[in-house]
C-alpha positions as CSV (number, residue, x, y, z in Angstrom):
1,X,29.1,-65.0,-92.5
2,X,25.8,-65.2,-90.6
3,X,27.4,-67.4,-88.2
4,X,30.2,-65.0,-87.4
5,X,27.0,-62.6,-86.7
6,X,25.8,-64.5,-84.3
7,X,29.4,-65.4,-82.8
8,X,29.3,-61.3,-82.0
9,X,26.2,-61.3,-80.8
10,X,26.6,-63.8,-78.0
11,X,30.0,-62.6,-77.2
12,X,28.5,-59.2,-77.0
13,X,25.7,-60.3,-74.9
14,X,27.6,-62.5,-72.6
15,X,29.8,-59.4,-72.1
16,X,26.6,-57.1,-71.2
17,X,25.6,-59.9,-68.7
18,X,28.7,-60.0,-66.9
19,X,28.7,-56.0,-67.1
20,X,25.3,-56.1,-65.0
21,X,26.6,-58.7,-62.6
22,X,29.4,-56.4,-62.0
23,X,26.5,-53.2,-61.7
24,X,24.6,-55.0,-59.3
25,X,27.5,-55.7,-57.1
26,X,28.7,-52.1,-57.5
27,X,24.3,-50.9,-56.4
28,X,24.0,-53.4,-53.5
29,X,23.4,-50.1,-51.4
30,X,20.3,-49.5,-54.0
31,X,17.6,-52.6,-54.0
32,X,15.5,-50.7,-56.5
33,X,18.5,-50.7,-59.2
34,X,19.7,-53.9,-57.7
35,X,16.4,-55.6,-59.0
36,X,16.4,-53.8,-62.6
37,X,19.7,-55.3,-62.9
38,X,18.9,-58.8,-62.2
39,X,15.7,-58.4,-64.1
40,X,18.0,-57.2,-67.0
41,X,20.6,-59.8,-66.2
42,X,17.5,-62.9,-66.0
43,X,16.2,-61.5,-69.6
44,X,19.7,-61.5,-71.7
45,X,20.5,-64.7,-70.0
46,X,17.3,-66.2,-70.9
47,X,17.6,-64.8,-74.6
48,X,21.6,-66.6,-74.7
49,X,20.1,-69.7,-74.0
50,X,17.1,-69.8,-76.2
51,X,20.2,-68.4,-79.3
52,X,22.5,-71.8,-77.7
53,X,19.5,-74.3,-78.8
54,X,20.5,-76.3,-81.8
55,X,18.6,-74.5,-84.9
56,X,15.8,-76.5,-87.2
57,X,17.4,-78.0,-90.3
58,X,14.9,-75.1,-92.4
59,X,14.6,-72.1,-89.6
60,X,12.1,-69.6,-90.9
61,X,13.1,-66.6,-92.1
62,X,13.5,-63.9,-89.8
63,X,14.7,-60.3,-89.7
64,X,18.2,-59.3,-89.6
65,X,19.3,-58.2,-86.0
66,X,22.0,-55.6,-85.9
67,X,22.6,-53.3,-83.2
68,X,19.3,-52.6,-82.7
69,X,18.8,-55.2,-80.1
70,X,21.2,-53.7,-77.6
71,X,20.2,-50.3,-77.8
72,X,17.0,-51.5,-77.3
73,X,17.7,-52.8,-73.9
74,X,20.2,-49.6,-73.2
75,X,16.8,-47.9,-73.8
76,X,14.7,-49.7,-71.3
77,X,17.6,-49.3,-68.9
78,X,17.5,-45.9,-69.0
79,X,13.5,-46.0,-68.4
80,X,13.8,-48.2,-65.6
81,X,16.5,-45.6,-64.1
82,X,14.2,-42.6,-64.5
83,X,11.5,-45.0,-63.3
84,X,13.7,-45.8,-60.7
85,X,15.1,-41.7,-59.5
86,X,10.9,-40.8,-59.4
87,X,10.1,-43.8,-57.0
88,X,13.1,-42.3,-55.2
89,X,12.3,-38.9,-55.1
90,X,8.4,-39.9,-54.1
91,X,9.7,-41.7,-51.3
92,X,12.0,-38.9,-50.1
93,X,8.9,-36.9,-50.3
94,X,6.5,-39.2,-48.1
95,X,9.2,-39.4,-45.3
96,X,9.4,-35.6,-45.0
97,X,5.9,-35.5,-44.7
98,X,5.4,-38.2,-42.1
99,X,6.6,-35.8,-39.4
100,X,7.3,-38.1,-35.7
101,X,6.3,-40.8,-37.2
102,X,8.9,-43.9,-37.0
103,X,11.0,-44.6,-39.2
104,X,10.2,-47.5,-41.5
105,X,12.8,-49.9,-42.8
106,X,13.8,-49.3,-46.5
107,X,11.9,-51.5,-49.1
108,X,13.1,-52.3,-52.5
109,X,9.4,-51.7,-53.3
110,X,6.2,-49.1,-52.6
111,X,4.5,-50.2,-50.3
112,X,0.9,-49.2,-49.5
113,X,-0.4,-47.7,-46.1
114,X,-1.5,-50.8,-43.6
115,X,-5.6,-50.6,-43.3
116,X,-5.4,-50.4,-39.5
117,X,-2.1,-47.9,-39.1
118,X,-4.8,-44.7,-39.2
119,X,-6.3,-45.9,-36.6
120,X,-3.3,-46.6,-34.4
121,X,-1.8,-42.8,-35.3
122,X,-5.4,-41.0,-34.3
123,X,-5.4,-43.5,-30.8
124,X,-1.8,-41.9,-30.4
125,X,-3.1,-38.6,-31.0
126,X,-6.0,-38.4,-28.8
127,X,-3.7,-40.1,-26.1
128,X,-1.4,-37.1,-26.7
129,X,-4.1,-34.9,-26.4
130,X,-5.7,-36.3,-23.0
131,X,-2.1,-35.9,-21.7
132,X,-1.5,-32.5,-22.8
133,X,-4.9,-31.5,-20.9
134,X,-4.1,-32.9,-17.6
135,X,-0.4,-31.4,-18.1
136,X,-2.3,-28.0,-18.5
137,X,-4.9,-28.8,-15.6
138,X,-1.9,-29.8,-13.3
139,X,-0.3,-26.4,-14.6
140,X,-3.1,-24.6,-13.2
141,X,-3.2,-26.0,-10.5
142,X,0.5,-25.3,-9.7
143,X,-0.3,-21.8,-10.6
144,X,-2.6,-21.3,-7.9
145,X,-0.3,-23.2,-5.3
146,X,2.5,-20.5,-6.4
147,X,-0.1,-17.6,-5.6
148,X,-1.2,-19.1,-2.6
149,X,2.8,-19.2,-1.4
150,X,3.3,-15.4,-2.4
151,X,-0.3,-14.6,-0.4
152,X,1.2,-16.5,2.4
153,X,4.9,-14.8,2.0
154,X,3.4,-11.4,1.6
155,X,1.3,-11.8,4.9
156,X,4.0,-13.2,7.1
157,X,6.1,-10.3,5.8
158,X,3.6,-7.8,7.0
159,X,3.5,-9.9,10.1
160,X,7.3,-9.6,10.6
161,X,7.1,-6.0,10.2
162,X,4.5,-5.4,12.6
163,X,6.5,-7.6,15.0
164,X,9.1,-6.1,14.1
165,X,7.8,-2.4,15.2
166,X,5.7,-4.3,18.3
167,X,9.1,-5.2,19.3
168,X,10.9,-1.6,19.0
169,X,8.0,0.1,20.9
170,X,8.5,-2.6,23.8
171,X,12.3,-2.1,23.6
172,X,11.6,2.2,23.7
173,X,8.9,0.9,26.4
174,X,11.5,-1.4,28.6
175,X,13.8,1.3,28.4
176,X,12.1,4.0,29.3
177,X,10.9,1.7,32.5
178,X,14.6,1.2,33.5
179,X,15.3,4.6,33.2
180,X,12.5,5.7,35.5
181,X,12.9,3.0,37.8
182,X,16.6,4.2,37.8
183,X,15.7,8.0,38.7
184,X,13.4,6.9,41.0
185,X,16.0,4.8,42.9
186,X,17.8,7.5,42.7
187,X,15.2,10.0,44.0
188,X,14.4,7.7,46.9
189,X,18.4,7.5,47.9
190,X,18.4,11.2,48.2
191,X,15.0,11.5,50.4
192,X,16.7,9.2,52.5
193,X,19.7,10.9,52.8
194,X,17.8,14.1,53.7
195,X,15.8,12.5,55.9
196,X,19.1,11.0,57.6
197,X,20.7,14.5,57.9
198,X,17.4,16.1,59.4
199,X,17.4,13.7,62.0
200,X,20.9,14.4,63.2
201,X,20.4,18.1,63.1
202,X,17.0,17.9,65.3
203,X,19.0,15.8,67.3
204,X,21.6,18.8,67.8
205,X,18.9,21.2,68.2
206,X,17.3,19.6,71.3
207,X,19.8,17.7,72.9
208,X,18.8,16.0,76.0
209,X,19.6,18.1,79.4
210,X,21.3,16.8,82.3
211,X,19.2,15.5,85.6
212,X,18.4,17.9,88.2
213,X,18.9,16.0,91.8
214,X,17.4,19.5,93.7
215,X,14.9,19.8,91.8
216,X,12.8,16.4,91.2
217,X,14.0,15.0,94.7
218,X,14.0,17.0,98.3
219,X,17.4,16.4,100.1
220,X,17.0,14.3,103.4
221,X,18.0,17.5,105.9
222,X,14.9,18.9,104.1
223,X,12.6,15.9,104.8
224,X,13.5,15.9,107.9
225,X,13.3,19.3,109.0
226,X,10.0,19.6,107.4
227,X,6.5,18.3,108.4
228,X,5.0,15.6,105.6
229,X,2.3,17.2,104.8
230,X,3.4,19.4,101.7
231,X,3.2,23.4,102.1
232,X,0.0,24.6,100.7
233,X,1.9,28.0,99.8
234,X,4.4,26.3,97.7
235,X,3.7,25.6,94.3
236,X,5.1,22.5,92.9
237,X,7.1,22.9,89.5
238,X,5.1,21.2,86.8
239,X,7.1,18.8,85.1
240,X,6.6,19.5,81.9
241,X,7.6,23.1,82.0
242,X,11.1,22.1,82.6
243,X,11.8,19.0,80.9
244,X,13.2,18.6,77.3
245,X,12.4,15.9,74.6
246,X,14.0,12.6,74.5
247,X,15.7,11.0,71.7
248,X,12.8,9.2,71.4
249,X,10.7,11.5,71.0
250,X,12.3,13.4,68.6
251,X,12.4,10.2,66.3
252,X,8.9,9.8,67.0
253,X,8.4,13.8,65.7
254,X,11.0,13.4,63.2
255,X,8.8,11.8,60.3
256,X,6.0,14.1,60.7
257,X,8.1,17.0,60.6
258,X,10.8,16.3,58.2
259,X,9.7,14.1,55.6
260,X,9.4,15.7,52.2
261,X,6.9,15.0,49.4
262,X,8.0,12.6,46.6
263,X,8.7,14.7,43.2
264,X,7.5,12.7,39.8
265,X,10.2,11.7,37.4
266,X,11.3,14.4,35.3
267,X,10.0,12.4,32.3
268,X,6.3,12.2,32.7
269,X,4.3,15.2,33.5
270,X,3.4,16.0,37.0
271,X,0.8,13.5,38.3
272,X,-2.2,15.6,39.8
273,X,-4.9,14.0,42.1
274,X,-7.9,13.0,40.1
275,X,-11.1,14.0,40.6
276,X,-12.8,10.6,41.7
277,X,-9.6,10.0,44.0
278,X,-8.5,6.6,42.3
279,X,-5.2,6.2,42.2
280,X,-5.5,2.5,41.7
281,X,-6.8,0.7,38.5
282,X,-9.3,-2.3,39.2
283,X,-7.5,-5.2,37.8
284,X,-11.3,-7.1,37.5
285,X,-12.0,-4.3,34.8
286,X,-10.7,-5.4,31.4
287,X,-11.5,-1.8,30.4
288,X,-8.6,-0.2,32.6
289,X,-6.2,2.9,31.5
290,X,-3.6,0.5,31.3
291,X,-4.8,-2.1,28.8
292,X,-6.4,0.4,26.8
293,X,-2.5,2.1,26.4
294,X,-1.3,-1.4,24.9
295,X,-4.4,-1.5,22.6
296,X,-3.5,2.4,21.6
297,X,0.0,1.5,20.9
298,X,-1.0,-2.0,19.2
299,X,-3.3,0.4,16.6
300,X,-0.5,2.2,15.8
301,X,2.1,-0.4,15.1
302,X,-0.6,-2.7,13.2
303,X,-3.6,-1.1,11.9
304,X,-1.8,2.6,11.4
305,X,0.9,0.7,9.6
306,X,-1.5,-0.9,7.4
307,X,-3.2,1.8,6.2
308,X,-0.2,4.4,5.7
309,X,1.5,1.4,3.3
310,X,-2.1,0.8,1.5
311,X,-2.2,4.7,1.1
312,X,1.4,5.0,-0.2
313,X,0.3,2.6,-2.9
314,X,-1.4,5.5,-4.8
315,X,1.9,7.8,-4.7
316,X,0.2,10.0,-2.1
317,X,2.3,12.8,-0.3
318,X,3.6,11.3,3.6
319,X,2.7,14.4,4.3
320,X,-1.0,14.2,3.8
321,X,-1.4,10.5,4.8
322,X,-0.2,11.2,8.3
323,X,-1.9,14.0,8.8
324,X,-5.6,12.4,7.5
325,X,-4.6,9.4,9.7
326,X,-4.2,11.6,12.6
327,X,-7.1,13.5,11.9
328,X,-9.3,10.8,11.9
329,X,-7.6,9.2,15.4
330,X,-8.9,12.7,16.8
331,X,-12.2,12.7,15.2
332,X,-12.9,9.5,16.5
333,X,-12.4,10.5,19.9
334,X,-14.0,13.7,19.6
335,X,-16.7,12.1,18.6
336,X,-16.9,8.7,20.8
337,X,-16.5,11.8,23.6
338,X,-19.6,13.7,22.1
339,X,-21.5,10.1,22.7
340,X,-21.0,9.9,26.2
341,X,-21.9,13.2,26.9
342,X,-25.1,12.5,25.3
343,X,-25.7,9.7,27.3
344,X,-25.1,11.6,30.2
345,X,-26.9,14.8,29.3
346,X,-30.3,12.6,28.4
347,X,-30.4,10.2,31.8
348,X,-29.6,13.6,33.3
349,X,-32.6,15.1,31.5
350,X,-34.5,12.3,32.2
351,X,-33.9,12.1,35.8
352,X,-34.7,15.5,36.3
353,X,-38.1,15.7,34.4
354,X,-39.2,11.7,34.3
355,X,-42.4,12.6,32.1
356,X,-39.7,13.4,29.3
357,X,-38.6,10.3,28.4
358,X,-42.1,9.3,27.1
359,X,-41.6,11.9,24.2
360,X,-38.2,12.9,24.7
361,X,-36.9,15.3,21.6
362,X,-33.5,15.3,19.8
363,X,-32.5,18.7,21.6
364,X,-32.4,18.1,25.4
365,X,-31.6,21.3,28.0
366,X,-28.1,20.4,29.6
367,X,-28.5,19.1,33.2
368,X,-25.9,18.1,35.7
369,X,-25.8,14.3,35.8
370,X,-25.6,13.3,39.9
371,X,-21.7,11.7,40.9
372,X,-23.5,8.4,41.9
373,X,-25.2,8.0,38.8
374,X,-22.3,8.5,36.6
375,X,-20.5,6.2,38.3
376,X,-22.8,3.5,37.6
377,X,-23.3,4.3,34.4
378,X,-19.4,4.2,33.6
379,X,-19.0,0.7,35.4
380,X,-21.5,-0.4,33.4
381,X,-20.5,0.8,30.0
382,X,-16.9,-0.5,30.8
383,X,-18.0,-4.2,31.7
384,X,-20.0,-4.0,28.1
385,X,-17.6,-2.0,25.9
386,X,-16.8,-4.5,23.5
387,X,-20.4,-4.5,22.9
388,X,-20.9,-1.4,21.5
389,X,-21.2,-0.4,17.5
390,X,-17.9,0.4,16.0
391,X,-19.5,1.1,12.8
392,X,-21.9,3.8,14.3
393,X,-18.9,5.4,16.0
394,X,-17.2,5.2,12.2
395,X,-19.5,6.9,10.3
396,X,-20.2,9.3,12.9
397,X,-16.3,9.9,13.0
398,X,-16.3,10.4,9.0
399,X,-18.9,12.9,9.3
400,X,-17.3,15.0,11.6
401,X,-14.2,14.8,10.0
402,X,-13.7,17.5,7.7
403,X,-10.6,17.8,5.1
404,X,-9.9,18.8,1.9
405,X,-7.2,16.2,1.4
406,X,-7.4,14.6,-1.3
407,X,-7.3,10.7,0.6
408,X,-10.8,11.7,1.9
409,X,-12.3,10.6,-1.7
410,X,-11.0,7.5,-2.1
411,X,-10.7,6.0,1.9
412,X,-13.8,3.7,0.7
413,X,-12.0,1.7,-1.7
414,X,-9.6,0.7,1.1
415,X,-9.9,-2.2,2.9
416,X,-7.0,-1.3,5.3
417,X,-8.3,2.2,5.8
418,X,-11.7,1.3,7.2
419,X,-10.2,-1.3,9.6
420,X,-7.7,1.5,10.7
421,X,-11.1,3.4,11.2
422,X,-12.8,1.0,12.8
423,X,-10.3,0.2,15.2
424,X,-10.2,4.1,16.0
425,X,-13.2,3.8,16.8
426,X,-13.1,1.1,19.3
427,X,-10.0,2.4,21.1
428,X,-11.5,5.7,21.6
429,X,-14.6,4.5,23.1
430,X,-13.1,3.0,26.1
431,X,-11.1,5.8,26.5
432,X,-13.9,8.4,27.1
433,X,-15.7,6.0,29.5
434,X,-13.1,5.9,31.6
435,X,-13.7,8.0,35.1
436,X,-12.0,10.8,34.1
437,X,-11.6,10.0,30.6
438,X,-8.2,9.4,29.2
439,X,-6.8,12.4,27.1
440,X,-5.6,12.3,23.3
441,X,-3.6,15.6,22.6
442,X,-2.5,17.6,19.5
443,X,-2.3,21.2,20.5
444,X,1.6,21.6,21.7
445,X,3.7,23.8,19.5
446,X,6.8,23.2,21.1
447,X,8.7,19.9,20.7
448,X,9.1,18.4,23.8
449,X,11.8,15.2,24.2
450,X,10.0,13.8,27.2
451,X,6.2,13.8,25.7
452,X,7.2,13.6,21.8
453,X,9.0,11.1,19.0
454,X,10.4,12.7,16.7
455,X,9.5,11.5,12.6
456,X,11.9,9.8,11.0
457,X,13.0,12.1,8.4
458,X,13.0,15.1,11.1
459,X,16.8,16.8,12.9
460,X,16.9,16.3,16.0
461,X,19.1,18.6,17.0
462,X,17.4,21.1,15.6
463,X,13.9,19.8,16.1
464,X,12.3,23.0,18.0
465,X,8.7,24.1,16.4
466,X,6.6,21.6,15.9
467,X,4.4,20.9,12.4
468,X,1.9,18.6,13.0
469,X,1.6,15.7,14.7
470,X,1.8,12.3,13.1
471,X,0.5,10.3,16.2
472,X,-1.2,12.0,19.3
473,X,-0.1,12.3,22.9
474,X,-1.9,9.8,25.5
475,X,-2.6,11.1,29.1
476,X,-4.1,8.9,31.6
477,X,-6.8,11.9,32.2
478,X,-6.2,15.6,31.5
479,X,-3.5,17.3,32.8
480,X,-2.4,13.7,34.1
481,X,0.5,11.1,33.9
482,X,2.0,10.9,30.3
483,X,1.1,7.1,29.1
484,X,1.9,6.8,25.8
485,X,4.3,9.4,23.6
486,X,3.0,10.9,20.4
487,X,4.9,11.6,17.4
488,X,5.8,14.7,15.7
489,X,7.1,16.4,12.8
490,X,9.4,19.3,14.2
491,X,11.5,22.1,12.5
């Protein structure tokens, strides 16, 4: 009976082995169950073959072995499974928490962290970090080069808008030059004309008369008749009681008698003789009316423009800007005139009592400043005028200029504002040192096409009464030839 027992046993056994060969082929995808099973597989081999050796003839006595051997090993099976899922489910949780780190092949067994791998990571990291540093230096840096590029963009805009409005004031300018040169042509064709028809009716009016034979020569009966000597009691007939003028000398009259005077253009005002009689500008003079008229338009298509679009940064009415911008253009002219006339009121003063200029007071007694003297005086401020103190001239102009707009508290904080100022100031120096100073004028209340531009937002055809002017009117003196147009806003 005892040998049928252990028949069972190994058939059993033999049966379970070939079971985990089967399981093993089935887990090849799993080496950590693969290895259980051969483990298992090695041990119930190993137990067969120790049961196969041939028995002693008296075997000890041993305990009886049912079933309880094979549940046994079901039972460690089942221990090395759950053994088996928690190794799984520790490794699952170490490779979730190695984050970028590469992948490692898959092991059959735990294997513990390599001594020098730490290392190697924190070498990697610190390289990381060095190149995330320079990529945030070389960020920076191409930062700044983006700012610099809109700096640059924004200025040549503001440079293509100035040349822009440069360009329409020389267009108005060359335009306006045709169209005199045109009327002027046009003038001249019709002087000549008239001239022309003059000479033909002075020519009809004296016409030449025939020659008199009796008259200027005595006939030859007469002569002959008559002694040589001449009668005393006969008077001669003078010749130029009875003779008429030549064609000749009716040309020669002609120009004296008929030739009109020239009339202006209609579209400047009616040039006047000035009161030093130059009609001509010295071209030696860098300070001449007609350099200082591009300057004046230069201010307002640069530095005006400037300061009008730093002022419309603050959401300020048009209405006041132009009119403070204005104002200050005047008061800088009022007052760069003011500085002349001081000049010339103390070297008068002084001339006429020399002892005074020893202790010579604030308040000097007004005396007339000799023609000569002034003259000098102006030739010499004009060689040096881009010598004298703008920013004298400036705060003297801010002080006289009174206003209660409201721009007139914050002008200081800008930058585009005080160079507008400045310039003001320079402009309107050399035109009160010219001889006779160059006129800026505001005081027309009647909008005028030929002296005036009309604002933008302004009718034209309705334009009639004017507001107040946004640029003033330039005359080469006062009362004289119209140099550059102002700018008005008309209703």
């Amino acid at each position: 009976m005892s040998g049928d027992v252990k028949k069972d046993l190994r058939a059993e056994a033999r049966n379970f082995s070939a079971t985990l060969a089967n399981a093993s082929l089935l887990k090849r995808k799993d080496p950590q169950s693969k290895s259980l099973l051969e483990k298992a597989q090695q041990i119930i081999d190993a137990l067969l073959a120790d049961c196969s050796k041939p028995m002693p003839a008296t075997p000890p006595p041993r305990p009886s072995r049912g079933g309880t051997g094979m549940g046994q090993l079901w039972v460690k099976l089942d221990e090395l499974k759950r053994e088996n899922d928690d190794l799984k489910r520790q490794r699952t949780r170490s490779s979730e928490e190695k984050v970028g780190s590469p992948k490692s092949p898959k092991s059959p067994k735990f294997h513990a962290p390599v001594p020098g791998q730490f290392e190697a990571v924190s070498a990697e990291l610190q390289r990381v970090k060095l190149e995330n540093e320079a990529l945030k230096v070389h960020i920076e840096k191409l930062q700044l080069t983006i700012k610099e590029h809109q700096t640059v963009n924004s200025n040549l805009r503001d440079d293509c808008k100035r040349s822009k409005a440069a360009l329409e004031a020389a267009q108005k300018s060359a335009m306006k030059a045709r169209e005199e040169t045109k009327k002027m042509e046009s003038n001249l064709q019709a002087i000549k004309t008239e001239n022309d028809s003059l000479k033909q009716k002075l020519s009809q009016n004296h016409p030449t008369p025939p020659p008199r034979p009796s008259t200027t020569k005595p006939s030859s009966a007469n002569a002959a008749s008559k002694p040589s000597p001449a009668n005393p009691t006969q008077k001669p007939t003078p010749t130029h009681a009875t003779s008429k003028p030549t064609p000749s000398n009716a040309t020669k009259l002609s120009p004296e008698i008929t030739t009109p005077k020239q009339s202006p253009a209609t579209s400047s005002p009616k040039p006047r003789m000035r009161t030093d009689n130059r009609l001509t500008e010295n071209i030696s003079e860098k300070c001449r009316p007609s350099n200082i008229a591009v300057a004046y338009t230069t201010l307002e298509s640069q530095e005006w423009m400037d300061a009008k679009e730093s002022l419309e940064e603050l959401e300020e009415d048009e209405h006041q800007i132009t009119q403070f911008l204005c104002g200050i253009l005047m008061s800088s002219y009022e007052v760069s005139t003011l500085v002349l006339q001081s000049v010339e009121r103390v070297i008068g003063y002084i001339l006429t009592n020399p002892t005074s200029a020893v202790t010579i007071m604030p308040e000097v007694q007004v005396c007339p400043l000799p023609t000569e003297v002034a003259d000098v005086i102006g030739q010499r401020l004009r060689m040096t005028f881009d010598k004298v103190n703008g920013a004298d001239i400036s705060e003297l102009a801010k002080q006289h200029f009174s206003t209660s707009n409201s721009i007139s508290s914050t002008w200081s904080s800008h930058h585009a504002v005080q160079k507008y100022i400045h310039q003001c100031a320079l402009v309107t120096w050399q035109m009160a040192i010219q001889k006779p100073p160059m006129k800026l004028h505001t005081a027309d209340a009647r909008f005028d096409s030929s002296r005036h531009n009309l604002w933008w937002s302004c009718d034209q055809s309705r334009a009639k009464t004017i507001d107040y002017f946004i640029w003033p009117v330039l005359y080469d003196y006062e009362g004289g030839n119209l140099m550059v147009k102002g700018c008005v806003h008309a209703t």
